[in-house]
C-alpha positions in Angstrom: -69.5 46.0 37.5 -67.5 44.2 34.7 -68.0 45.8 31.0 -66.1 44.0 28.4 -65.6 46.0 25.2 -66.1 49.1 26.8 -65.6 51.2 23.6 -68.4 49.4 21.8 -71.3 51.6 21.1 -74.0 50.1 23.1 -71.7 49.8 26.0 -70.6 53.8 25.7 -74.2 54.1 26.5 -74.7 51.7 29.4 -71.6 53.0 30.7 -73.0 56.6 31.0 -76.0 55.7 32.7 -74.5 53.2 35.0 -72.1 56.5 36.0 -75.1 58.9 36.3 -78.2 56.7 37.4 -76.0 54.8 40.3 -73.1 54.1 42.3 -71.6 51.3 41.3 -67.8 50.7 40.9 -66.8 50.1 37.1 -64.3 47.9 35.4 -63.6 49.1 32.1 -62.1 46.0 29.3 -61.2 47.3 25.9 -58.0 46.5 23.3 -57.0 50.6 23.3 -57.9 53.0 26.0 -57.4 56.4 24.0 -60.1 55.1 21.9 -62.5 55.6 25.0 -61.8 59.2 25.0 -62.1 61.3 28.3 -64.0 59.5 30.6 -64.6 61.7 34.0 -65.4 59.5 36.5 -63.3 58.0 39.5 -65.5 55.2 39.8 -64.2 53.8 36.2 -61.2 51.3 36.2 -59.6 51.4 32.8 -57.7 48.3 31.7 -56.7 47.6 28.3 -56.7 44.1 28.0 -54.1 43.5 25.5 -51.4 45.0 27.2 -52.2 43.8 30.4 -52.4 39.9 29.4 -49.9 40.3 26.6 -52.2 38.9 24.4 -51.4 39.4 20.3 -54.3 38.3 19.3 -58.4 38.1 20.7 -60.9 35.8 18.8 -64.3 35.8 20.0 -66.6 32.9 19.4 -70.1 33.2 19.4 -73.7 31.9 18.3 -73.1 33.8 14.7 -69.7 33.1 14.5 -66.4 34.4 15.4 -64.3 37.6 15.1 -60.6 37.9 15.0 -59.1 40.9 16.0 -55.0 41.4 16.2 
């Protein structure tokens, strides 16, 4: 299972039950991974997304507009 923006506060939550109510696999996407804290579970994949595409800088479009992060 995929989770973009895995520090966001709604996904904190989904991430916890996913852990404890299943078995599924998880990749984790955020910017900063200390941000995320301890996170005691082997089936969690951690990948900080800036660093591993070298991006500078994430924009993300949607319906109610956009948000520029750097």
């Amino acid at each position: 299972m995929l989770i973009l923006g895995a520090n966001g506060g709604i996904a904190r939550h989904v991430i916890e039950r996913v852990l404890k109510d299943t078995d599924a696999r998880l990749t984790l996407y955020l910017r900063n991974a200390n941000r995320l804290g301890k996170l005691n579970a082997e089936r969690a994949r951690i990948v900080e997304a800036m660093k591993v595409t070298g991006l500078k800088r994430l924009i993300l479009l949607a319906p109610w507009g956009f948000v520029e992060s750097s």
